[in-house]
C-alpha positions as CSV (number, residue, x, y, z in Angstrom):
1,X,-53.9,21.1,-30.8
2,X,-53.5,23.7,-28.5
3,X,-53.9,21.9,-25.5
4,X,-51.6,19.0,-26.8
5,X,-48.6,22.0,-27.0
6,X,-49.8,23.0,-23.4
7,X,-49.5,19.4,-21.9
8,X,-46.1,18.9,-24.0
9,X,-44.7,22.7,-23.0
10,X,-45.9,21.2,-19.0
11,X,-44.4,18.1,-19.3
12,X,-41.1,19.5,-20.6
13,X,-40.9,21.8,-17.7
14,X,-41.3,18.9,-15.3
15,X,-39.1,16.5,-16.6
16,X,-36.5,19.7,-16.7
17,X,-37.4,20.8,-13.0
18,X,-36.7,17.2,-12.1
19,X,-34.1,16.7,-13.7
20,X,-32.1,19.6,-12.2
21,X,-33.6,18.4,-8.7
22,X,-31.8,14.9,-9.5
23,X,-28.8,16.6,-10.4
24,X,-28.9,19.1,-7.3
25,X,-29.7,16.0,-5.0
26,X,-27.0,13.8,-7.0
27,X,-24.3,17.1,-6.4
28,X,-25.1,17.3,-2.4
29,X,-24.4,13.6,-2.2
30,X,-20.9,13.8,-3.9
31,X,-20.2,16.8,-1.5
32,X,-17.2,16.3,0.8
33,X,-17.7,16.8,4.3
34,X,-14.8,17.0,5.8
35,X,-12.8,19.9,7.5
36,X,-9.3,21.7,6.2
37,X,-7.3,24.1,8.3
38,X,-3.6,25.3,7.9
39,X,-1.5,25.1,10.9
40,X,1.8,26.8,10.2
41,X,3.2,24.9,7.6
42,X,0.9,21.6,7.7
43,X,-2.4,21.2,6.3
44,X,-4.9,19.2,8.6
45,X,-7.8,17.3,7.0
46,X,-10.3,16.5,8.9
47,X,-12.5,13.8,7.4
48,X,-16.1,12.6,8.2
49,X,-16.9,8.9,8.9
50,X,-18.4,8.5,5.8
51,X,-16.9,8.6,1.9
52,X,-18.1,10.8,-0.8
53,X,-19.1,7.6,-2.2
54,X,-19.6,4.8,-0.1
55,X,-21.2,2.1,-2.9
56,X,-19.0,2.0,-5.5
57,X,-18.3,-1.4,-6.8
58,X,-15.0,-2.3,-8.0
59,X,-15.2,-5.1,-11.5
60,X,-12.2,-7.4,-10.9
61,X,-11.7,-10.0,-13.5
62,X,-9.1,-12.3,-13.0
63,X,-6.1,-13.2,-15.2
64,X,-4.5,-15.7,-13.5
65,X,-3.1,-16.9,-10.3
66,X,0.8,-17.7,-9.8
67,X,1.8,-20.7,-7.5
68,X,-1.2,-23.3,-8.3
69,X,1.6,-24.4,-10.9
70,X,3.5,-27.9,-9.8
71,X,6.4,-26.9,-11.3
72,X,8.8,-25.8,-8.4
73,X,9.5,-22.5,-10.2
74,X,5.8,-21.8,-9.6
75,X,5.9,-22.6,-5.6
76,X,6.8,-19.5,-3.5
77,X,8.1,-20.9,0.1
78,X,8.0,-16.6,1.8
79,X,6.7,-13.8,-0.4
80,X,7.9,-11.1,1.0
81,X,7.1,-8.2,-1.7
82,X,6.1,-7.9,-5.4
83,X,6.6,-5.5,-8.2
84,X,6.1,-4.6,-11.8
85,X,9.0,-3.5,-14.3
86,X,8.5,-1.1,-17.1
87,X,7.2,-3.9,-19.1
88,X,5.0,-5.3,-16.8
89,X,7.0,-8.5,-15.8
90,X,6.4,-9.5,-12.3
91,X,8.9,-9.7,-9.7
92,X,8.4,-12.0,-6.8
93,X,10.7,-11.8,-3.7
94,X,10.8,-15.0,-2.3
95,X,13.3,-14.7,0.3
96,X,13.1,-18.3,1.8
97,X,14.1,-19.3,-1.1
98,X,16.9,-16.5,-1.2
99,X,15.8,-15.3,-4.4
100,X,13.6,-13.2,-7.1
101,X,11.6,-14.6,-9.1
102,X,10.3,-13.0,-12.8
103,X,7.6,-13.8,-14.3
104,X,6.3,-11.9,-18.2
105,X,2.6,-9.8,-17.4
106,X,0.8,-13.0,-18.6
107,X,2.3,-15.3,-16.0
108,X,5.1,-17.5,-17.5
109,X,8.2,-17.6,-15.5
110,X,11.1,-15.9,-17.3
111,X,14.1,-16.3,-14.9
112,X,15.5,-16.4,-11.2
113,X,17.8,-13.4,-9.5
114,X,20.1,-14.5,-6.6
115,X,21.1,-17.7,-5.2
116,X,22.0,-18.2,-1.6
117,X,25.5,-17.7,-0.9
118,X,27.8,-15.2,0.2
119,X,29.4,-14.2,-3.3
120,X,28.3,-10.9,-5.4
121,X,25.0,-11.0,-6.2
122,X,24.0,-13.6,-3.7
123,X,21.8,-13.6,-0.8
124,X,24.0,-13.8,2.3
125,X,20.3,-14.4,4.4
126,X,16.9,-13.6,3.9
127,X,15.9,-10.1,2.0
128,X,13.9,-8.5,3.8
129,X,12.4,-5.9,0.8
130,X,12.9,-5.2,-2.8
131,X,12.5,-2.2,-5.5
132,X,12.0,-1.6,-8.6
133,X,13.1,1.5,-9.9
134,X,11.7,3.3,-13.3
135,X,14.7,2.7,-15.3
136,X,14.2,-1.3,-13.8
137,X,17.0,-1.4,-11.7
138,X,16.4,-3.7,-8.6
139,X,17.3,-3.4,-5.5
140,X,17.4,-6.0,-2.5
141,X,17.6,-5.2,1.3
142,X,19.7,-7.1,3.3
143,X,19.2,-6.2,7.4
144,X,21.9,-8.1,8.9
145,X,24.6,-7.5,6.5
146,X,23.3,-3.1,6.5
147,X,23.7,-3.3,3.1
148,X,21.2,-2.9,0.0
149,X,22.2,-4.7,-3.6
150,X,21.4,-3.4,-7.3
151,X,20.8,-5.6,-10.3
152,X,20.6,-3.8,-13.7
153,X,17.1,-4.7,-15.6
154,X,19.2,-7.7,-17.0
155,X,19.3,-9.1,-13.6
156,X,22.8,-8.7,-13.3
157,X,24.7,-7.4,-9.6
158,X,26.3,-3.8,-10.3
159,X,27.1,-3.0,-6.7
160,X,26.4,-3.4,-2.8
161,X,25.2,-0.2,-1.0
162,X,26.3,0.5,2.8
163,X,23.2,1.6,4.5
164,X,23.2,2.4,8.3
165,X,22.2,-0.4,10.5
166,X,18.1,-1.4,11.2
167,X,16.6,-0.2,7.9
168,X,13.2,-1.4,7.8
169,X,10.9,-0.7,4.1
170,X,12.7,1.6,1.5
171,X,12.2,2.9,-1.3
172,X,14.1,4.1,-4.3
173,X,13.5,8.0,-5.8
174,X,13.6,9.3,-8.9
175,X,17.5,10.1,-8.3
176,X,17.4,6.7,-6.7
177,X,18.5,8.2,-3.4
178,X,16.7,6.2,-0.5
179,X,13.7,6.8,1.6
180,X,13.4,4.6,4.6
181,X,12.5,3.3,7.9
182,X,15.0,3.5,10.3
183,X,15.3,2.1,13.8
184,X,17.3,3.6,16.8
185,X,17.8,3.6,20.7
186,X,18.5,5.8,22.9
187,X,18.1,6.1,26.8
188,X,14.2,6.6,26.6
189,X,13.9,3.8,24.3
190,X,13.4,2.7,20.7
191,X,12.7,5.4,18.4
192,X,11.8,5.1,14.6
193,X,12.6,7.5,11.6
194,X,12.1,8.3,8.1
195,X,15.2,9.1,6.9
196,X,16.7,10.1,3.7
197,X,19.7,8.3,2.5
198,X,22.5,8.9,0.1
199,X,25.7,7.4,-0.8
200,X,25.5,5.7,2.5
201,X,25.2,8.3,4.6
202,X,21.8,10.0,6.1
203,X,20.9,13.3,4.2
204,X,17.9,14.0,5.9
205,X,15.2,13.3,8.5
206,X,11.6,13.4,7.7
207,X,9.6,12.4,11.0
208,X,11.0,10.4,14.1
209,X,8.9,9.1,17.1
210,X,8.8,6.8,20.0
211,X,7.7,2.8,19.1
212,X,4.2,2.3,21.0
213,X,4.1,-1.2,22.9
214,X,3.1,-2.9,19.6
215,X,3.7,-5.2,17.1
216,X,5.1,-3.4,13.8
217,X,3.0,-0.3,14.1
218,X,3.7,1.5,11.3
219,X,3.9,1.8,7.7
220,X,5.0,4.1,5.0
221,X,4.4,4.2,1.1
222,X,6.8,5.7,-1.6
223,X,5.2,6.6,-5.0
224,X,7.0,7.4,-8.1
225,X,4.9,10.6,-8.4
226,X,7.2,11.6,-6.0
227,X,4.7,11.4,-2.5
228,X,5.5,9.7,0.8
229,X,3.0,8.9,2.6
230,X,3.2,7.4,5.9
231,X,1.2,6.5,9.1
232,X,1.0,4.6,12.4
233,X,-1.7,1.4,12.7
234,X,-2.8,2.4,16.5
235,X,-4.9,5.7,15.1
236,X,-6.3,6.6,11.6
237,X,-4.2,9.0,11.1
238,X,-1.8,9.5,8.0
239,X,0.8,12.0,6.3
240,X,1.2,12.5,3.2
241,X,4.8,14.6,1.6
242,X,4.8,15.7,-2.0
243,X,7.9,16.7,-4.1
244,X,6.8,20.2,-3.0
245,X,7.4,19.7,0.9
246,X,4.0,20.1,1.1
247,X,3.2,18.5,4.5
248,X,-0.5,17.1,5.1
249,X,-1.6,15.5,8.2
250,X,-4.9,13.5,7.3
251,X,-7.4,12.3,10.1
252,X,-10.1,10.2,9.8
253,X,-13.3,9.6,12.0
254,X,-13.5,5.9,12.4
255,X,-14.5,3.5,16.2
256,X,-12.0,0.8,16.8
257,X,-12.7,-2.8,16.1
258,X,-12.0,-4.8,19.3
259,X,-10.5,-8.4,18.5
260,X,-12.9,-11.7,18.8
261,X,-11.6,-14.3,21.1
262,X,-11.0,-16.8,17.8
263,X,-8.4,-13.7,17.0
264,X,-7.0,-13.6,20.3
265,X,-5.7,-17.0,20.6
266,X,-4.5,-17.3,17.6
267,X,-2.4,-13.7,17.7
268,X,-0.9,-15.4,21.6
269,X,-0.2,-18.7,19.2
270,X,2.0,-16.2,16.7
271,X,3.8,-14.1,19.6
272,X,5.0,-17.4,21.0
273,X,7.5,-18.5,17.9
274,X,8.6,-14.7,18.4
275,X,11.7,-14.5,20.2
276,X,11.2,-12.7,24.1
277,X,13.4,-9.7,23.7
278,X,11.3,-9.3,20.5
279,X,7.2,-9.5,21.8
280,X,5.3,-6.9,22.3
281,X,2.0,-7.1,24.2
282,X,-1.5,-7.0,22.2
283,X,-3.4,-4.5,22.4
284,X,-7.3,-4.5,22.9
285,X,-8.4,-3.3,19.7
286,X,-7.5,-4.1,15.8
287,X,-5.2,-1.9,14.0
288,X,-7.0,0.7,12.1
289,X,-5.5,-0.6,9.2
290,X,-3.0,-3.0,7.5
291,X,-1.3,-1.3,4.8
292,X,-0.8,1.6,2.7
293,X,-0.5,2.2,-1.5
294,X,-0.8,4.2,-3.8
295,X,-1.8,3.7,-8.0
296,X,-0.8,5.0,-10.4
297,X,-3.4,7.3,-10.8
298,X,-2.5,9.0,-7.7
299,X,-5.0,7.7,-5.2
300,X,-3.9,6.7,-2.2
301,X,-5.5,3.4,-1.0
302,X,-6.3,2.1,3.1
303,X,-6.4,-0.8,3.9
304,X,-8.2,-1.8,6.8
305,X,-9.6,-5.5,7.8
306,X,-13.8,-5.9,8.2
307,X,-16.5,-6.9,10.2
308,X,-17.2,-9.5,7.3
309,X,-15.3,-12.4,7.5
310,X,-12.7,-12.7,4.7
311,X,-13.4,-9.6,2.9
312,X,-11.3,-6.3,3.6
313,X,-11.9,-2.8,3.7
314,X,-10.3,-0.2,1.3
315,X,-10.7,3.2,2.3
316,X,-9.7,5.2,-0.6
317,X,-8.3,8.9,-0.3
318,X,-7.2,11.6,-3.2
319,X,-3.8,13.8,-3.0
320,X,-5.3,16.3,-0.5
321,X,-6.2,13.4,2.4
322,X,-10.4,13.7,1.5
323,X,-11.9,10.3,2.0
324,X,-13.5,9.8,-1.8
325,X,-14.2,5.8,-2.2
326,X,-14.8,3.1,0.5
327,X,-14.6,-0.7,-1.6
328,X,-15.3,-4.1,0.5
329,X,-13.3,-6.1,-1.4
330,X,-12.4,-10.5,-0.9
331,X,-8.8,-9.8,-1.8
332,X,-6.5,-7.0,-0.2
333,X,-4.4,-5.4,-3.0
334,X,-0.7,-5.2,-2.9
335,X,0.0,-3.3,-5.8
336,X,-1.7,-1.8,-8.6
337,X,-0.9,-0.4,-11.6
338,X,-1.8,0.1,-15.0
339,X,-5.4,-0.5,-14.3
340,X,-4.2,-4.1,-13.2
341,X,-4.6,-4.9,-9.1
342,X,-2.1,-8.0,-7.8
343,X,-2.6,-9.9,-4.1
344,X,-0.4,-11.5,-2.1
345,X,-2.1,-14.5,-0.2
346,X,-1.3,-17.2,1.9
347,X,-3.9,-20.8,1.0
348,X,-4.0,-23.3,3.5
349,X,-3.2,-26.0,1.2
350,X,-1.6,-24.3,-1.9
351,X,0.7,-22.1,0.2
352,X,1.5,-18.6,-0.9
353,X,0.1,-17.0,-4.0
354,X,-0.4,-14.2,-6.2
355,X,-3.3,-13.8,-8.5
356,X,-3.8,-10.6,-10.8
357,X,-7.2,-9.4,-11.8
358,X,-8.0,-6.5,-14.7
359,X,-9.9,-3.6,-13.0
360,X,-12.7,-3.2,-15.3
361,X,-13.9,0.3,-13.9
362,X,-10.7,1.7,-12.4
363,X,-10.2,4.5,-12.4
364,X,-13.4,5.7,-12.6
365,X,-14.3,8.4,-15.8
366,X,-15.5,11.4,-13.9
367,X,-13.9,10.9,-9.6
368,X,-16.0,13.5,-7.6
369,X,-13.0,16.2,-6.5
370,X,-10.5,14.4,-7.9
């Protein structure tokens, strides 16, 4: 008997001494290993090439897939942006068609929003970006006309905002004041903002710099938590501006992906049905990434193409720039929200479309340093 005790007292200690090793190994693997220093007023993050986890594996299950449909309401001829209203109904922007259409969250079309024409409340020429607001206004930019027009959450046009000339993406606050890119030239070139705006006028300036000699170079994200975040493609490198004016310059350690020859000629194809004023040469290497977003959940998502053939890189960062999740993923998301991911993607045969898939396992339960 009392050698029975012994063995179990031995075993127990074991398994316990393991066990903490496990967890002690398990800890050291979910440690960030990145840098943080404070430069004046700017917080640099400097992150390692790796992600605190690195094979995390992302359950999509999809719900369905909008323009397989052969009903024309179904076919999008230009997507040019998507969004989600407060009760999950989707709205397409599908400016060669000159209008927005709204689907309910399970897929059936509800109703169109604009008509081309050059009346109130109709698309003068193509929109280049819409937004949905949190009390489900929507708003439509129009580039050549400067202006930007609101619909109430009925659909209906309220008004037409002036907006100074070469806006590029926007986005609407909670005070629905607009944040956006702005172009402008001066004697040492083209130089690009992101500007505040309100009642027409510009209130403020966030950043400004000088356009490199590539093709749309930059992008920006606008949550409604209130955090801009907003980098150039030719370096992985990123800012991110809370409500708090808390200004974070995140940099991360990854080798640039030179193009194949495939890529090459078909890039030269595109730049030729782009006007000559308006080409910019290639450059040698891929764009560290494509796009920026942000969930709802606050974590802001890269991304980045892949050395695998179809599938896509997302690089996934909290609220203080450290490089937490890295996903390889078939579809690159658009939006997400809700625990719900949606993609915008053009099919050689089917044209555009938009599928939206449940995320099974997003957000995770316990994020490491989240």
């Amino acid at each position: 008997m009392r050698v029975n005790t012994v063995l179990k007292i031995l075993s127990c200690l074991i398994s316990s001494s393991c066990l903490i090793s496990s967890c002690q190994g398990n800890e050291n693997k979910l440690k960030w290993k990145g840098i943080i220093e404070k430069k004046d007023n700017k917080i640099i993050v400097y992150n390692h090439s790796q992600p605190v986890i690195k094979d995390f594996k992302l359950k999509l299950e999809e719900q369905f897939t909008l323009g397989l449909q052969k009903d024309e309401k179904y076919i999008f001829n230009s997507v040019n942006n998507i969004a989600l209203d407060s009760k999950e109904n989707i709205y397409v922007l599908d400016s060669r068609d000159y209008c927005i259409k709204v689907f309910d969250s399970q897929g059936k079309f509800i109703k169109k929003i604009g008509r081309k024409g050059q009346g109130p409340g109709e698309f003068p020429e193509i929109a280049f970006d819409m937004k949905i607001t949190e009390s489900d206004n929507v708003y439509v930019l129009f580039i050549n006309n400067a202006r930007i027009d609101k619909f109430n959450k009925q659909g209906i046009y309220e008004k037409s905002i002036k907006i100074p000339p070469y806006i590029g993406r926007f986005y609407i606050d909670s005070s629905e004041n607009i944040l956006a890119e702005s172009v402008v030239w001066d004697e040492k070139g083209e130089k690009r903002r992101i500007i505040k705006i309100k009642n027409g006028e510009i209130e403020k300036e966030y950043s400004s710099f000088r356009r490199l000699n590539t093709y749309q170079d930059f992008r920006m994200f606008y949550s409604n938590k209130g955090m801009l975040v907003y980098g150039r493609k030719h370096e992985y490198k990123f800012l991110i501006l809370d409500n708090k004016n808390l200004d974070i310059e995140v940099n991360c350690d990854a080798p640039p992906v030179p193009y194949s020859k495939e890529e090459k000629t078909e890039r030269f194809k595109k730049m030729e049905k782009i006007p000559l004023k308006f080409r910019s040469k290639l450059p040698s290497v891929k764009p560290y990434f494509s796009s920026i977003i942000m969930d709802d959940y606050a974590w802001i998502w890269i991304i980045r193409d892949s050395p695998y053939k179809g599938k896509f890189f997302c690089d996934i960062f909290d609220t203080q720039g450290r490089y937490i999740y890295q996903l390889l993923l078939e579809y690159a998301p658009d939006l997400i929200k809700n625990r719900f991911m949606y993609t915008v993607y053009e099919d050689e045969y089917s044209g555009y479309l938009i599928t939206k898939f449940k995320m099974r396992n997003w957000p995770p339960e316990n994020p490491p340093l989240h």
